[in-house]
N, C-alpha and C positions, 0 to 999 in steps of 0.2 A: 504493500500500500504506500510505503513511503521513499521506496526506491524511486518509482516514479519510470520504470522502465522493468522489472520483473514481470508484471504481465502479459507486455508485452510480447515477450521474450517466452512467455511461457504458450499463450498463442500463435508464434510462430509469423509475429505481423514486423513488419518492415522498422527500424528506429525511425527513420525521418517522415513517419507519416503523417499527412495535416489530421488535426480532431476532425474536419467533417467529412473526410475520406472515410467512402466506407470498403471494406475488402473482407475477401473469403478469410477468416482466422480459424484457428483449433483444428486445422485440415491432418491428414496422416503424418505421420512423423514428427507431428509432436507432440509438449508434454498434456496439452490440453487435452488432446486426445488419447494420452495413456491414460489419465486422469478419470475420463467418461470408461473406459475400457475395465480399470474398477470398480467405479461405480455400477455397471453394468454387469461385472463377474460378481460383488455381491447382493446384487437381487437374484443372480440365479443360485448362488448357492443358497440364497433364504425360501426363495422356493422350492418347498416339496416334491410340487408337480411333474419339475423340470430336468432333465436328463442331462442338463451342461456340463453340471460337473464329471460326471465318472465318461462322458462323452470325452473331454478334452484334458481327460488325465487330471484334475483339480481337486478331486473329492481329498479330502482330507488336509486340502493345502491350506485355507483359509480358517485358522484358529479364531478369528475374530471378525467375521465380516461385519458384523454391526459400528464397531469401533472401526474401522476401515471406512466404512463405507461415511460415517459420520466426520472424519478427518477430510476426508475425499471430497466432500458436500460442501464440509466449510472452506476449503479450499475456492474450488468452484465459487461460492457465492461471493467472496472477497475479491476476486477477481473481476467480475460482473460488475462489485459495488464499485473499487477503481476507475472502469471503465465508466458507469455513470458518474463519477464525480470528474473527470478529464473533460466530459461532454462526448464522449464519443455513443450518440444514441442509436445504436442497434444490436440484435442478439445475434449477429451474421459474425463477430470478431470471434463468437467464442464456439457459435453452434455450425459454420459453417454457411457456404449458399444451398449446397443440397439438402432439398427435402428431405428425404429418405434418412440422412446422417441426423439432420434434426430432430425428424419422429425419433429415432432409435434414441438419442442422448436425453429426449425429455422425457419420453417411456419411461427410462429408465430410473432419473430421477422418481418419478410417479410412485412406482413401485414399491417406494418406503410409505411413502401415507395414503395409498390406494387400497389395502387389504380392506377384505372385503368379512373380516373377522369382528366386526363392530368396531366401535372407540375404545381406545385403550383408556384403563382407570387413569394412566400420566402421557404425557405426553414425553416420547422417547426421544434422547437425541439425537441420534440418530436420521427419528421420523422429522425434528423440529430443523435438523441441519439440510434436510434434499427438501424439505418445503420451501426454506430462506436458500437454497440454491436455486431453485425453481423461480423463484419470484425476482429473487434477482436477476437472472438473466430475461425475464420478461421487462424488468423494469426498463433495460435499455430499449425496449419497444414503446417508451410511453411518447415517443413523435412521431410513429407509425399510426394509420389507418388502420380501422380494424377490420379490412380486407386481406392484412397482411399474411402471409406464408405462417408465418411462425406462431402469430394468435388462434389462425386456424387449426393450427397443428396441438396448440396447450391448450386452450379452453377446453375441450372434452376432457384431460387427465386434470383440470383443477375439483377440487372435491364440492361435494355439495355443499348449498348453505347452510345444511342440519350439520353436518359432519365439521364443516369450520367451525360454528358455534359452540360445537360438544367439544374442540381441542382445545377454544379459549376460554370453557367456562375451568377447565381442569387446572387444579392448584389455586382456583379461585379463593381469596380470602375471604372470609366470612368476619361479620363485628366481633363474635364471640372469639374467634379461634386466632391463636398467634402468628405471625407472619412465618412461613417457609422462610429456609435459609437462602442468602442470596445466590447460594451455588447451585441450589434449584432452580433459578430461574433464570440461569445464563446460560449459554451456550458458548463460552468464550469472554476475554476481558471486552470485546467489542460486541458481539454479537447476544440479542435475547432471545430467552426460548419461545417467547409467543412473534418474534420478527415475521418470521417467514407465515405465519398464519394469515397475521394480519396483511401482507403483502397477498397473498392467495385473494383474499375477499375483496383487496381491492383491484384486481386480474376480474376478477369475476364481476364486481360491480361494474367496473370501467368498459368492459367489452361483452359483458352478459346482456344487454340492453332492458329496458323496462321492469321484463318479468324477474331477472337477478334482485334487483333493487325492491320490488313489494316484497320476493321472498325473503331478503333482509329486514326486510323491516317487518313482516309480521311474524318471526325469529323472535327479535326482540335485542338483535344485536346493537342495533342505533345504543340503545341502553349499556350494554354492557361495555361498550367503547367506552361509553363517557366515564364509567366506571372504571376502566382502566387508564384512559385517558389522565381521572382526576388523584389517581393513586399514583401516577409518574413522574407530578411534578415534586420538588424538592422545596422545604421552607429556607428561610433564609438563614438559619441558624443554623443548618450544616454546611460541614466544612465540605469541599467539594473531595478532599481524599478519603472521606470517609463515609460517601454514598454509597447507599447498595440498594441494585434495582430490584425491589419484590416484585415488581411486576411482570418485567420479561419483555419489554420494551428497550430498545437502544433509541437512541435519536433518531435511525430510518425507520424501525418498528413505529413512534410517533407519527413521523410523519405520513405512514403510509396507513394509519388507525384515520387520522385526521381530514385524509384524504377519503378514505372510504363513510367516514362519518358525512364529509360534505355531497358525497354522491348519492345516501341515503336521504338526504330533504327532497331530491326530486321526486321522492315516494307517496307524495299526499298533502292533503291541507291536514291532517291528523298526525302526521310523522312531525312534519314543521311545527306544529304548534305544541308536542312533547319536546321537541328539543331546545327550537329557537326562543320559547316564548316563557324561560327561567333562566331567571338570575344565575341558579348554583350552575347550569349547565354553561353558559355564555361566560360567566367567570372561571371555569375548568379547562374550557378553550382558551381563553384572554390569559389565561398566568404561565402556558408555554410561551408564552415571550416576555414574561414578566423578566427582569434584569439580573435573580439569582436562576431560573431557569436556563436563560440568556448564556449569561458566563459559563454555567455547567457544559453547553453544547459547545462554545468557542474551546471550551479547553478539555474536550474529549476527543482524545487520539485517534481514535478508531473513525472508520465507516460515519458519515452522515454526523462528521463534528468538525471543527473548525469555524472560519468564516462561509464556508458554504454549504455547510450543516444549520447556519442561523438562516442563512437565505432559504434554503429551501425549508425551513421550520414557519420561517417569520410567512414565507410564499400560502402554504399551506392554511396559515390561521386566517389569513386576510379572503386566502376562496372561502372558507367556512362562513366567518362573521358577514363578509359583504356577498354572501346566495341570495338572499332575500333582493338588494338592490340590482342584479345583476340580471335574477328570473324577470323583478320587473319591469326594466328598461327591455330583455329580450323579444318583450312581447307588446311594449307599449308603441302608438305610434307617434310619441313623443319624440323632440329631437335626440339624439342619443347624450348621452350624460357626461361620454368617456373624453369630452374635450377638457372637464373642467375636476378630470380624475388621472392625476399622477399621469399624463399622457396615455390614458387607457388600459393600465397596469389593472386596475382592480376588474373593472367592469369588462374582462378581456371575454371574448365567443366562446372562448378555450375551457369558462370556465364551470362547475356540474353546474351554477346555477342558468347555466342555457339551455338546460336539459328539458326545463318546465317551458311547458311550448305552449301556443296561443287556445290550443281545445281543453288546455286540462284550466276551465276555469274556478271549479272549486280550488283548487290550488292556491291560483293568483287571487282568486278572492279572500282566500282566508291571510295572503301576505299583505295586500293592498289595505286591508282592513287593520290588520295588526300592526305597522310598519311604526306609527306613532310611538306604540308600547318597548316595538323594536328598538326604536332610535331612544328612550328612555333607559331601557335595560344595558344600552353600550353607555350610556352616561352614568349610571349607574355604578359599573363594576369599573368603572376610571379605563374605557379600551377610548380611544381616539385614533380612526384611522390617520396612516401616515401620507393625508393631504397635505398640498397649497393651501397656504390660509384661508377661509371662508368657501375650499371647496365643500366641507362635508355639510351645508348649510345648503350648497346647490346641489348635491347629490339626492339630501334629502327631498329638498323641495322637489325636485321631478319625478322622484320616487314614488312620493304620496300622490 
């Protein structure tokens, strides 16, 4: 991650290549590709069904394919997360252009939290390390169309909404019962064990279309996000060397909970009004940018910390808070808003709240009606978008 050229290297891809070049990576002959090649020898030797092993001489080789395959996973996904933080947006660096080579390395992956054996009582990590591999290399898809090769290819192998819901309620704290240790709920000093889940549901939300999103939400996950959401952040009284995540969240796991939280409003006038329309939930979103949140993320080493760990956190809270003003400019025919909005940073097409389209009027009605209360509750818990002076006064006004 900090070399700044090891995965490169590890893909097989050229040193002097521009970020928005894109090229075949992880091709034969390299390690990316030994890499998958494990990954892929231990789902077969965890498969009972399957005659790989004693076929290719192996039975008996892999003393540990679960710990292999979990090192293997997290390797992969550290790589992916690299590559998203460089800007290099696509999963073609690491999965190849061919189809065929893709289906077979994302299969693969699959194969740890696909069992078809129900939910396991914990979430293994092995199962938690090829899910955050999995999603990581989707994430470098996130400025792709969802016509693309590779979405085609993952949305079938990501798991249902019932089955994501049953990984992230497990180890669930409860008020009565003491927190798990924090080596529960990590996968690594960078990496948490609910990362990749919550990356999964938002693969599913983002390229699931409509019907992903009501099945989210009548789950009941919008909820439990915020619940974990509000268990992540850290008071100001701790020292930053002495946190520990009970929740299983890293700074990407947030960002990609926060992200899926926001793709959940375009689920209803009923979703919207459980979430957006309380204080305790608009202030649990607003204090991941709060200034000891803040410093925790600039001064976290790992994946999804730094200065472009706050960026895409700070990115994240801003599509959330500003969906209500965003669904309603998308559908008014009002002038557009985004002249007198940070150059159109907030109010961008890009963002879920475009998703509320001009027939779903119980929706817009139930935002257009609220919007007042709305713009109360950001006064409220002290959030002030980061406008031009007197823009958030014209944002509002065209809103209502």
């Amino acid at each position: 991650m900090h070399s700044g050229i090891m995965p490169s290297v590890l893909c097989g891809l050229p040193s002097s290549l521009p970020v928005t070049t894109v090229v075949n990576g992880g091709g034969d002959n390299t390690l990316v590709s030994e890499i998958f090649s494990i990954v892929s020898l231990c789902a077969s030797s965890l498969n009972k069904d399957s005659p790989t092993n004693e076929t290719n001489g192996m039975k008996g080789k892999l003393n540990n394919p679960h710990g292999l395959a979990f090192h293997s996973c997290l390797l992969l996904a550290t790589i992916a997360q690299f590559f998203k933080s460089a800007g290099r947006n696509s999963a073609l660096f690491i999965l190849t252009t061919s189809s065929k080579k893709q289906q077979s390395r994302l299969s693969a992956l699959a194969h740890f939290f696909s069992s078809d054996d129900g939910v396991p009582s914990s979430l293994q990590p092995h199962c938690a390390s090829a899910m955050l591999a999995f999603a990581s290399i989707l994430s470098l898809e996130s400025g792709a169309s969802s016509e693309s090769s590779v979405s085609d290819i993952a949305m079938p192998l990501v798991p249902r909404t019932g089955t994501l819901y049953d990984h992230l309620k497990i180890h669930h704290k409860d008020e009565n019962e003491k927190c798990c240790a924090a080596k529960n709920c990590r996968l690594s000093h960078w990496h948490g064990l609910r990362d990749g889940c919550v990356g999964l549901l938002e693969c599913r939300l983002k390229w699931g279309g409509p019907l992903a999103v009501q099945q989210c939400c009548a789950s009941g996950l919008p909820q439990l996000l915020i619940h974990l959401l509000g268990s992540s952040t850290f008071g100001d009284s701790q020292a930053i060397d002495h946190v520990q995540d009970l929740v299983g969240l890293s700074p990407i796991g947030v960002v990609w909970a926060v992200s899926s939280l926001s793709h959940c409003l375009s689920g209803g006038a009923l979703i919207f009004r459980q979430i957006m329309l309380h204080n305790e939930h608009v202030k649990c979103i607003r204090d991941l940018i709060s200034d000891a949140h803040v410093k925790l993320i600039k001064s976290w080493a790992g994946p999804g910390g730094g200065k472009n760990g706050v960026r895409d956190t700070v990115n994240a809270v801003i599509d959330f808070l500003g969906f209500p003003f965003v669904a309603v400019q998308n559908a008014s025919t009002l002038p557009s808003a985004t002249a007198s909005v940070s150059s159109g940073f907030l109010l961008n097409v890009a963002s879920p709240g475009a998703k509320v389209c001009r027939e779903d009027t119980e929706t817009l009605k139930a935002i257009k009606e609220n919007m007042e209360k709305y713009a109360r509750i950001l006064l409220e818990v002290k959030y002030f978008f980061p406008f031009p002076h007197g823009s958030l006064h014209d944002t509002l006004h065209l809103s209502i």
